[in-house]
C-alpha positions in Angstrom: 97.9 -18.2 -44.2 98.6 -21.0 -41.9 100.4 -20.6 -38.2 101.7 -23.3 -37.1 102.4 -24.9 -33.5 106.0 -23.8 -33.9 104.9 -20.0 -33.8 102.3 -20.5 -30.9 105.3 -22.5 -28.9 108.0 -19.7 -29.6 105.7 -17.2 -28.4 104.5 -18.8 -25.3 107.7 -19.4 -24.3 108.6 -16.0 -24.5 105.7 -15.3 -22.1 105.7 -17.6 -19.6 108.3 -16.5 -17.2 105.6 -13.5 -16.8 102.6 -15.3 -17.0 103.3 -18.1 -14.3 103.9 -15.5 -11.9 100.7 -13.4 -12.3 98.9 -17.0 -12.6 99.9 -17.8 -8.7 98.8 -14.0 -7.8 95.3 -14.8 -9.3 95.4 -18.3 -7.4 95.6 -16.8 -4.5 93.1 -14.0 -5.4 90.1 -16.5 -6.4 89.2 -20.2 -5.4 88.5 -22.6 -7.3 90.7 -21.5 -10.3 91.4 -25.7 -11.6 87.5 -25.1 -12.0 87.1 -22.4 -13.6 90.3 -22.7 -15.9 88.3 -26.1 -17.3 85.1 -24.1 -18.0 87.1 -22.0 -19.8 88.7 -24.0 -21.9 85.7 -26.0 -22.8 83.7 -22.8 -24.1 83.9 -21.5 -27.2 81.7 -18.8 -29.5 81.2 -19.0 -32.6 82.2 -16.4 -35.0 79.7 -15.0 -37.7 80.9 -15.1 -41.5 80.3 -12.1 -42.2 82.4 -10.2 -39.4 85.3 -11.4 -41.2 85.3 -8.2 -43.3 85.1 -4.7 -42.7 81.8 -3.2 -42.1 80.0 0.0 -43.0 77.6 2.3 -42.3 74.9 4.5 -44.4 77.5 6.8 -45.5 80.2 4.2 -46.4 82.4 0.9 -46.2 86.0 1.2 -46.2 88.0 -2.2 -47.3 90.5 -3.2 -45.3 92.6 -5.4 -47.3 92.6 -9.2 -47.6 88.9 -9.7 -46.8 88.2 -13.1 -47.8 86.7 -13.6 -50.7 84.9 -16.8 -50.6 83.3 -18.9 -47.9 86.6 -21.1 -48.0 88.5 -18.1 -47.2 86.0 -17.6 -44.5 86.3 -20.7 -43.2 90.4 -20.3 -43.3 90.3 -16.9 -41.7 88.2 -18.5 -38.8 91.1 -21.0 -38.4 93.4 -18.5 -37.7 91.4 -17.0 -34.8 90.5 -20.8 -33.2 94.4 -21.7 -33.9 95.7 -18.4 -32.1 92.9 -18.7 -28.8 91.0 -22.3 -29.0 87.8 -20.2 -28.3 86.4 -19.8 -32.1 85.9 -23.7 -32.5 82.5 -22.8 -34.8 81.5 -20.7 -37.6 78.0 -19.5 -38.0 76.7 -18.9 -42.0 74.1 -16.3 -43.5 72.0 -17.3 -46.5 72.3 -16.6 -49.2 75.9 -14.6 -48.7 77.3 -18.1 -47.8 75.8 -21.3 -49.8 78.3 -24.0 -50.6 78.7 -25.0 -53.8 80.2 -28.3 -52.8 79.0 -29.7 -48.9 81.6 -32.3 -48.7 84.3 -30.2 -49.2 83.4 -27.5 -47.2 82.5 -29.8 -44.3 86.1 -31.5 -44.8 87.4 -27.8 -44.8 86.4 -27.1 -42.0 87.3 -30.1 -39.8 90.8 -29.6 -40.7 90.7 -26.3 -39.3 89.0 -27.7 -36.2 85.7 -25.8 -36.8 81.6 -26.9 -36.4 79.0 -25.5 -38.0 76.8 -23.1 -35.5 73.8 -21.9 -36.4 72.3 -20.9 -39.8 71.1 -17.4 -40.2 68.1 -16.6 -43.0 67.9 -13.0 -45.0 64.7 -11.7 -45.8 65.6 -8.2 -45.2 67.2 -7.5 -48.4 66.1 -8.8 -52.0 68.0 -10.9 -53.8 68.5 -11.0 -57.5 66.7 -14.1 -57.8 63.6 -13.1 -55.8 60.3 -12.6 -57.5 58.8 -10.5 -54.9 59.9 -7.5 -52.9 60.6 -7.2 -48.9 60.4 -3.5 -48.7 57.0 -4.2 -47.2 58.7 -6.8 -44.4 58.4 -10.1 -44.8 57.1 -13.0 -42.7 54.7 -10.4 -41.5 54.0 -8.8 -45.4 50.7 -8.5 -46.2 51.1 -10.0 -49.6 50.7 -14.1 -48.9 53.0 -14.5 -51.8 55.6 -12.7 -50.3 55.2 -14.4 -47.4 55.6 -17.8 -48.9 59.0 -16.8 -50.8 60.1 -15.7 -47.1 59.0 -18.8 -45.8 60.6 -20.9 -48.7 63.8 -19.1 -48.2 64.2 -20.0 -44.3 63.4 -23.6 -45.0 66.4 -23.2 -47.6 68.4 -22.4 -45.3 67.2 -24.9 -43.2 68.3 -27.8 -45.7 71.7 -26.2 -46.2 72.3 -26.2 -42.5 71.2 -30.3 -42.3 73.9 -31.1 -45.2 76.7 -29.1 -43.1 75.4 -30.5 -39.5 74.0 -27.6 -38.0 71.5 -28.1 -35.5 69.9 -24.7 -35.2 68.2 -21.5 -37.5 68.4 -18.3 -37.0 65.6 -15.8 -37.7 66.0 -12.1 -37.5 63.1 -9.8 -38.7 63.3 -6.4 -40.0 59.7 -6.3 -40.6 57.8 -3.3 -39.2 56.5 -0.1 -39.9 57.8 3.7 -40.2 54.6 5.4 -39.8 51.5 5.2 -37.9 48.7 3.4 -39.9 51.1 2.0 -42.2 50.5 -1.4 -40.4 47.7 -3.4 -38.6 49.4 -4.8 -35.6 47.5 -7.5 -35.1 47.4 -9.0 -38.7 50.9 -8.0 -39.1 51.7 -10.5 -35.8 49.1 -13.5 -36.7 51.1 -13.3 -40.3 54.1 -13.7 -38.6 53.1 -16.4 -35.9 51.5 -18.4 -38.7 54.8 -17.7 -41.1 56.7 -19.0 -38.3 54.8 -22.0 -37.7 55.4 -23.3 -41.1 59.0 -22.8 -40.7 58.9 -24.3 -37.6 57.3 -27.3 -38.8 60.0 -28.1 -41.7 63.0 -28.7 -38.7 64.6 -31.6 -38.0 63.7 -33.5 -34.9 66.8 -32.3 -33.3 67.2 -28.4 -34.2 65.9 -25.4 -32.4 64.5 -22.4 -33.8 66.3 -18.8 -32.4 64.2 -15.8 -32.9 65.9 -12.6 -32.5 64.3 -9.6 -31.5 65.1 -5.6 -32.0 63.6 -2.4 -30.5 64.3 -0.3 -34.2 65.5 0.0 -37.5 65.2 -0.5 -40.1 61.7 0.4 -39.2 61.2 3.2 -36.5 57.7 3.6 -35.6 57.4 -0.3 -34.9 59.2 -3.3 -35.5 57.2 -7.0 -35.3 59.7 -8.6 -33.2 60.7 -5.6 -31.0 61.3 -6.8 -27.7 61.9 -9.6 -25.4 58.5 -10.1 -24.7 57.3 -10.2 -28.5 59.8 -12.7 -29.1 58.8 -14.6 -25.9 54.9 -14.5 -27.4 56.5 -16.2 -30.5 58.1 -19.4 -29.3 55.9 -20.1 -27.0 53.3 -20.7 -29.2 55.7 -22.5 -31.6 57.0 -25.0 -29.1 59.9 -26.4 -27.2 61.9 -26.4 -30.0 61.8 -22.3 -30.7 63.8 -20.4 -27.8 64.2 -16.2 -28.1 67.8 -15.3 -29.3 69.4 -12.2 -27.4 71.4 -9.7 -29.4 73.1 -7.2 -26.8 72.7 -4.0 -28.8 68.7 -4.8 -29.9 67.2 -2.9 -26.8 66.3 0.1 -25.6 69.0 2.8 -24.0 69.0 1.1 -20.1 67.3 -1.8 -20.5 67.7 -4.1 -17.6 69.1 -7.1 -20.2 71.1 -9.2 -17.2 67.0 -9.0 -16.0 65.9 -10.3 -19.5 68.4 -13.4 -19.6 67.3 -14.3 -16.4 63.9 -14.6 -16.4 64.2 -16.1 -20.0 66.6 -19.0 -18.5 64.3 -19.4 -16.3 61.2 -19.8 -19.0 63.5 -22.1 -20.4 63.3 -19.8 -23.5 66.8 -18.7 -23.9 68.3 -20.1 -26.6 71.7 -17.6 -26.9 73.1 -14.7 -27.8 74.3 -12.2 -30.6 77.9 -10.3 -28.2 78.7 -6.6 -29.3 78.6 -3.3 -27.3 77.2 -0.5 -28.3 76.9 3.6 -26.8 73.5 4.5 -28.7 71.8 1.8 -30.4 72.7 -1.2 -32.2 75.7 -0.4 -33.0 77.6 -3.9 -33.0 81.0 -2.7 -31.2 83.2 -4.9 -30.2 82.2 -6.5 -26.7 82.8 -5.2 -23.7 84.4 -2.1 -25.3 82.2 0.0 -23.8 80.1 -1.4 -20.9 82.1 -3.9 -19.4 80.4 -4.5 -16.6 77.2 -5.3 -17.9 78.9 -8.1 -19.8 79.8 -9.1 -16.3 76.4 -8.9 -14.9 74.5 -10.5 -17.9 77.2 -13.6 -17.5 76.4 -13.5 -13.3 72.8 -14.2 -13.9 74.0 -16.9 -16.8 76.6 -18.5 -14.3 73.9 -19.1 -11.6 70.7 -19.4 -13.7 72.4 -22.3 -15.7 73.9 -23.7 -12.5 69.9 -24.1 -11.0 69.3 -25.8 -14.2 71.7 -28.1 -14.3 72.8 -27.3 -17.3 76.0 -27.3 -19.7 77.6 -23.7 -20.0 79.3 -24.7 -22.9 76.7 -26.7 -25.2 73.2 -25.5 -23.7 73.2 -22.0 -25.0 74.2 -20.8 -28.3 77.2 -17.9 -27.9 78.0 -15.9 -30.9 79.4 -12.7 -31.6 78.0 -10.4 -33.9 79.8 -7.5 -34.8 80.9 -4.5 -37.8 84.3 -3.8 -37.2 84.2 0.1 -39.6 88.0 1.1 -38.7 89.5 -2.2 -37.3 90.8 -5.1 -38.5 88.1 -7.1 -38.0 90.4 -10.1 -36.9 92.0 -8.5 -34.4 88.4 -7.1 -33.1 86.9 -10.5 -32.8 89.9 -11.7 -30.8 89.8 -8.8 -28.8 85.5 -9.6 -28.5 86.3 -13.3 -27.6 88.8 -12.0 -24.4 86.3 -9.8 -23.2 83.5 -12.5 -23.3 86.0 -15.2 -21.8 86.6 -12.6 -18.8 83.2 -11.9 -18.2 82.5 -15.5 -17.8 85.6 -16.2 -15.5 84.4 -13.2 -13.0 81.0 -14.6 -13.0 82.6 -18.1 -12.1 84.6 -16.5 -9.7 81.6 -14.8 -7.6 81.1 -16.4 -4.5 77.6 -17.4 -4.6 77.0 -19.1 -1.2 77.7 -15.8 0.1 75.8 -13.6 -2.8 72.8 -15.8 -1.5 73.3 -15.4 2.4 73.6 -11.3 1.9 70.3 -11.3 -0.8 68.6 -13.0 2.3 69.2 -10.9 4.7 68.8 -7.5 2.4 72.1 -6.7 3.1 72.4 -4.7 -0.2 75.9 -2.8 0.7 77.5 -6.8 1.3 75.6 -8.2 -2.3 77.3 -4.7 -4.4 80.7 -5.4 -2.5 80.4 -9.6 -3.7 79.7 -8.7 -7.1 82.3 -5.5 -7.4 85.1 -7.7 -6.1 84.8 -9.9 -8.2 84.4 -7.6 -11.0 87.5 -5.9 -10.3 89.5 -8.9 -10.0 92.3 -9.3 -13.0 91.2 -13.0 -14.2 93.1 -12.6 -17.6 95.8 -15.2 -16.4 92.9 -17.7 -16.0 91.9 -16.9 -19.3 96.0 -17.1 -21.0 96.2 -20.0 -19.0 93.4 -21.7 -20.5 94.6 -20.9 -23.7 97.8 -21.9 -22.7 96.5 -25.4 -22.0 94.9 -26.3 -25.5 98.1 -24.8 -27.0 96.8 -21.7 -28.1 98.2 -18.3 -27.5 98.9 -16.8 -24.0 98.6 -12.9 -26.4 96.3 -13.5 -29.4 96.7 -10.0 -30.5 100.0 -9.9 -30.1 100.8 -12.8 -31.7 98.7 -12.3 -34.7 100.4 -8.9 -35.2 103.9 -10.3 -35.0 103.5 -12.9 -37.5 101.7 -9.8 -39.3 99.1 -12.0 -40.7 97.2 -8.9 -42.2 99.9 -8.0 -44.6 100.0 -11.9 -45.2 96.2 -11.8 -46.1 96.2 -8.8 -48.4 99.6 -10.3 -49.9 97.7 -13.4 -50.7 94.6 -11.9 -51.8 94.7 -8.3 -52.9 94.1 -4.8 -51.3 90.9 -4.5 -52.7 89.1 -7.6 -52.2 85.6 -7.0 -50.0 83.8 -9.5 -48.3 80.3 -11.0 -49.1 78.1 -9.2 -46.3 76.7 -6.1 -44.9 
């Protein structure tokens, strides 16, 4: 299904009257707003393939209709969310659920649709048909070398895949570990892993990074190889300037401090990104800012002004993805709603007045720091956010839009109720 500029036009017009005026109410609520509207509209996050369908659980996966069935539908469905907000200008693949069959094309595909490639993601936590060798034992880390080598060979793969789409960065997550005590020698299982990683590291181009992701459980419970910041942290500094730790919001522990994490990581120079979903009890990939809104907030505060120290570019110097399982939505409408929650985090960060955040952590003057941050927490910014849409002809109401035009019933119309999409 296409929308076209005709649809966008009609419905922004039918919105504007409304829309100007809480526009001038927000202008006069927050300076800088010409500033912040432009940071806006140059971000984007890049959406994974395989939140495009419905996701599951242990117990089951229930098909919503019209998945896409093919990485060109994939590819098409990301259109439609990039077309409706200007946000979603990148798609990121997973190997092996997502090789091309024909780079050209795909690359021309996506171009028409006004879509990059972000980064490539490996899979070594499930075994493939064509594998020779087993990951129930982990991976990178497996005590087996020949295991090991198939896991490397696979991540260089994906590697070369990504080069012939123009990707510039890979993706490594890890479910290596162990679920009971003496199942695994720690330190073996991490000098299998560093090495592992080294020879992966060594096969990138001169120009990609390497993004480690780390996770505090599951599928292993007793101990995972890459389970925390600090584990990840060990990794890529050994590796090099080229590996950077990749942060996944629901791959901590209940509480963690994560706003805490990113900071002290941006300041390493280690950060390479992040993985955006919420979650109540574990990772349980919601969609962002559904839940804890106001650590979105708090992890983008520390982003706004670490970045700013650094001189660096908000929208090209991090990697922003979301990464979520959508079990009762649509997941379309989930990922638009994940991309507005992310694109007003960032505006209240941008709005928080940091000569004065600085002057009250200076003095201690804790109550004046809470009242600097909460303000701006609690400010509406969602006109900045329309209006930046609004500006790179998008949609002032994604959601809304997209239900109008009922592009669901237009997918399953076009490609059956039953179709399920590659993917967890």
């Amino acid at each position: 299904m296409l929308i076209g500029s005709n649809h966008i036009e009609s419905h922004n017009e039918d919105l504007l009257k409304k829309h100007q005026n809480k526009l001038v109410f927000t202008a006069s609520e927050i300076n800088d707003t010409e500033a912040i509207i432009q940071k806006l509209i140059d971000f984007q996050i890049a959406i994974p393939s395989w939140a495009l369908g419905t996701g599951g659980t242990r117990f089951g996966r229930f098909a919503g209709g019209g998945e896409p069935r093919s990485l060109e539908e994939k590819i098409e469905d990301v259109g439609l969310l990039h077309k409706l907000n200007n946000a979603s200008g990148a798609i990121s693949l997973h190997i092996p659920w997502d090789i091309p069959t024909n780079y050209h094309e795909i690359k021309t595909l996506a171009a028409q649709h006004g879509l990059k490639f972000d980064a490539m993601n490996s899979n070594t936590f499930q075994d493939q048909a064509s594998s020779e060798h087993t990951y129930k034992y982990g991976s990178l880390q497996n005590v087996n070398k020949a295991v090991r080598k198939q896991a490397i060979a696979h991540n260089i793969e994906v590697i070369k895949h990504g080069i012939e789409l123009g990707s510039e960065s890979l993706t490594i997550w890890l479910a290596d570990g162990s679920n009971f005590p003496g199942q695994l020698n720690f330190r073996k299982a991490y000098q299998n892993t560093l090495e592992s990683l080294e020879e992966i590291y060594d096969a990138l181009p001169s120009n990609w990074k390497l993004f480690l992701e780390y996770k505090c459980a599951e599928p292993n419970f007793y101990s995972t190889t890459v389970a925390d910041w600090g584990q990840s942290y060990s990794y890529v500094k050994k590796l090099g300037d080229k590996a950077q730790t990749l942060v996944d919001l629901g791959h901590h522990l209940p509480n963690a401090n994560i706003e805490q994490i990113v900071s002290l990581l941006l300041m390493e120079n280690k950060l390479g990104g992040f993985h955006f979903n919420d979650s109540k009890y574990g990772d349980d990939d919601l969609t962002a800012g559904a839940l804890k809104p106001y650590q979105l907030f708090l992890i983008f505060n520390e982003l706004v002004e670490g970045m700013d120290a650094r001189g660096m570019n908000h929208a090209k110097d991090l990697g922003w993805m979301i990464d979520a399982s959508h079990n009762i939505k649509d997941p379309l409408e989930d990922l638009l709603q994940s991309v507005e929650a992310i694109m007003i985090a960032y505006a209240q960060a941008l709005s928080v007045d940091r000569k004065a955040l600085v002057e009250a952590q200076e003095e201690n003057d804790v109550v004046k720091a809470q009242e600097i941050l909460q303000n701006a927490f609690r400010t509406d910014v969602r006109a900045l956010v329309a209006e930046a849409r609004l500006r790179s002809g998008a949609a002032l109401n994604p959601v809304a839009l997209y239900r109008s035009l009922q592009v669901r019933e237009n997918l399953v119309g076009e490609r059956g109720l039953k179709t399920m999409a590659t993917g967890l």
